[in-house]
C-alpha positions as CSV (number, residue, x, y, z in Angstrom):
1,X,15.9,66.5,9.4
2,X,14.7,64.0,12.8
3,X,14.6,60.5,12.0
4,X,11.5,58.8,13.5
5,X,12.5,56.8,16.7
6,X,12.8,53.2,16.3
7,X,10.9,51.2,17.8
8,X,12.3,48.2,17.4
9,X,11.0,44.8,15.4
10,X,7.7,43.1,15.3
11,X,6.3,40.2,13.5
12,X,3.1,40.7,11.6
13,X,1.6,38.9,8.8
14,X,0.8,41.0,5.6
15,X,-0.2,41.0,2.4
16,X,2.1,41.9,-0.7
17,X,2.0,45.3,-2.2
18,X,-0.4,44.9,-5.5
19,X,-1.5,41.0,-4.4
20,X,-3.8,39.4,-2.0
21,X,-0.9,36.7,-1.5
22,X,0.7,36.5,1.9
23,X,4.1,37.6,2.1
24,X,6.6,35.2,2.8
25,X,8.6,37.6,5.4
26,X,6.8,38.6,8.8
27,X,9.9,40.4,10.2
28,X,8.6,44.1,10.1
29,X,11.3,47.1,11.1
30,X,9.4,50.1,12.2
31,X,9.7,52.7,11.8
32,X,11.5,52.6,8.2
33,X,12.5,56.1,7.5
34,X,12.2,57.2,3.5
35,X,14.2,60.0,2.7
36,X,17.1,60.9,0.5
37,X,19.9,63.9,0.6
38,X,19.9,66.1,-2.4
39,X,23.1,68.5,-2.2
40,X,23.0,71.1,-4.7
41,X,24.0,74.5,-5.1
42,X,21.3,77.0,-3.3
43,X,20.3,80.6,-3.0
44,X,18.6,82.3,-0.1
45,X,16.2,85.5,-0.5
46,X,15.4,86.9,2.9
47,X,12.4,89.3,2.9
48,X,12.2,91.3,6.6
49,X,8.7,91.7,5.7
50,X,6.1,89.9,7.3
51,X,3.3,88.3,5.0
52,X,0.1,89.1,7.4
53,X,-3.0,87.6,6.1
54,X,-5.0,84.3,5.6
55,X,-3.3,83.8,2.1
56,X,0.0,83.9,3.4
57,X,0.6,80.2,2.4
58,X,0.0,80.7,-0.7
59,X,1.3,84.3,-1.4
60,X,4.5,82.6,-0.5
61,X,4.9,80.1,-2.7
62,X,3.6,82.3,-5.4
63,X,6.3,84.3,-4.5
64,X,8.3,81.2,-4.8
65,X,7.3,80.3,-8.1
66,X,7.7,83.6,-9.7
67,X,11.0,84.5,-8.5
68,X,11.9,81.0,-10.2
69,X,10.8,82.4,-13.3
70,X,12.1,85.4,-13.0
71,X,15.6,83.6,-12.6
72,X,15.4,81.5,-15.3
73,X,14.0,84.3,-17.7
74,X,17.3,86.2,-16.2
75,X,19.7,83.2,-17.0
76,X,18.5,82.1,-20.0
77,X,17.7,78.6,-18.7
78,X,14.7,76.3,-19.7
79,X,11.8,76.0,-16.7
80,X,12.8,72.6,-15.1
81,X,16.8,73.7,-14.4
82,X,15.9,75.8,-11.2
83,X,13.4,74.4,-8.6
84,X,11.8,76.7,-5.9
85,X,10.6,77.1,-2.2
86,X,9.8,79.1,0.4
87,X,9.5,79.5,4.4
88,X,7.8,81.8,6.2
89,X,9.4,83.3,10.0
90,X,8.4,85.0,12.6
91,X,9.5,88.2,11.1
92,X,10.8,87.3,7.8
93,X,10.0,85.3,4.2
94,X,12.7,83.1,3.2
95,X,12.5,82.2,-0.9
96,X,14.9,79.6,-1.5
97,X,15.9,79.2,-5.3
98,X,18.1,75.7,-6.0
99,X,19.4,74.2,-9.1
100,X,17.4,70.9,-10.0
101,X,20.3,68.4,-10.8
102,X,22.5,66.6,-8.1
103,X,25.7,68.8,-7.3
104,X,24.2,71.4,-8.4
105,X,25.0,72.7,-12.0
106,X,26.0,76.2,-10.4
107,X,23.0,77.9,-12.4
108,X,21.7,79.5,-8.8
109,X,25.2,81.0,-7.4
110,X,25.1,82.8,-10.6
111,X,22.4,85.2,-9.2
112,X,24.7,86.6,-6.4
113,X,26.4,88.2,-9.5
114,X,23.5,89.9,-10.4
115,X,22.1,93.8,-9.0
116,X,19.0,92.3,-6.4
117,X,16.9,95.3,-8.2
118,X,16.8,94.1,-11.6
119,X,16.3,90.4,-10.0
120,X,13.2,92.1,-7.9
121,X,12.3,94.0,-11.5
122,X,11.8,90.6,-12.8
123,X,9.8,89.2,-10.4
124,X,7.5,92.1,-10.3
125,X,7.5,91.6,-14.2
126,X,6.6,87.7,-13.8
127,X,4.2,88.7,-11.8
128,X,2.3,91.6,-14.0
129,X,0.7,89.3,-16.4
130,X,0.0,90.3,-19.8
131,X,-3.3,88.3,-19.5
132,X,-4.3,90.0,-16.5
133,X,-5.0,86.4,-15.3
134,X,-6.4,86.3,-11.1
135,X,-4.7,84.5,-9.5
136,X,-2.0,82.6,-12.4
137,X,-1.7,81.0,-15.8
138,X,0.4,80.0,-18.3
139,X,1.6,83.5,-19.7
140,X,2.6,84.0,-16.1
141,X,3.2,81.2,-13.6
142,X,1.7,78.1,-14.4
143,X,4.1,75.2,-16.1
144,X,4.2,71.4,-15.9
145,X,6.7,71.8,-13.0
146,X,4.4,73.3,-11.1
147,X,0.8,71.7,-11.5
148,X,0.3,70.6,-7.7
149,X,0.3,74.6,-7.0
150,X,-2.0,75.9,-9.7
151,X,-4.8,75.8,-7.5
152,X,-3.5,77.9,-4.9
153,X,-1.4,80.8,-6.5
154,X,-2.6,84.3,-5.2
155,X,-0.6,86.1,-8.5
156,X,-2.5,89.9,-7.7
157,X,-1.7,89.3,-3.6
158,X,1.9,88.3,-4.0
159,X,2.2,91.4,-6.8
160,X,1.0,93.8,-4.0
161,X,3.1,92.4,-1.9
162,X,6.2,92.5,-3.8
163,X,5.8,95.8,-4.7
164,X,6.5,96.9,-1.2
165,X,10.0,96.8,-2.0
């Protein structure tokens, strides 16, 4: 992570957050940096396969959010205990699974344990809805965790995709 630069102090008269009253300070620092380090346990899935389309955002973090699933389903673990991202490289999708709790409650490192096929299986699994939704839905990917997304899973694409390996 860059921190912003600082630019130093300046005085300014604002208004308080929720008021029309003046506030009593004018001292402003800028910039003021908000950001906090999580450290938790973390597991890396490198994909040398290039996602090459339009929808390659979004095939990602459905990707992202199945593979989630599918490690939860595998570990027996309720939704919330494993959160989930993704970054897409030059020549390569990273899907980065990490446990949700501060320190990490070793739930991810667990998966190195486990044969990468039957972890794959899974995802493949998560991602052959029952419903036969389009793009996601409750039977397959969409929880309260994950609400922000819902609009932009691609659940046949990422299938497709997934099934490549």
């Amino acid at each position: 992570m860059e921190l912003a630069k600082f630019n130093g102090e300046r005085k300014q008269k604002h208004k308080e957050l929720h008021s029309e009253k003046f506030c009593k300070k004018e001292l402003l620092l800028a910039p003021i940096n908000l950001a906090h380090i999580f450290e938790t346990d973390v597991v890396i899935f490198r994909f040398q396969k290039l996602l090459i389309d339009n929808k390659s955002k979004a095939v990602a973090r459905t990707l992202a959010e199945s593979a989630r699933f599918a490690a939860v389903n595998l570990l027996d673990l309720i939704n919330n205990e494993i959160r989930a991202t993704f970054k897409i490289k030059e020549d390569s999708l990273d899907i980065v699974l990490f446990d949700s709790v501060a320190g990490g409650a070793g739930y991810v490192s667990k998966l190195f344990d486990m044969d990468i096929n039957n972890f794959l299986n899974s995802i493949k699994k998560q991602l052959s809805c029952h419903e036969k939704c389009n793009t996601g839905c409750r039977n397959c990917l969409c929880d309260y965790t994950n609400q922000s997304f819902w609009d932009i899973f691609e659940r046949k694409s990422a299938l497709e995709w997934i099934n490549m390996f």
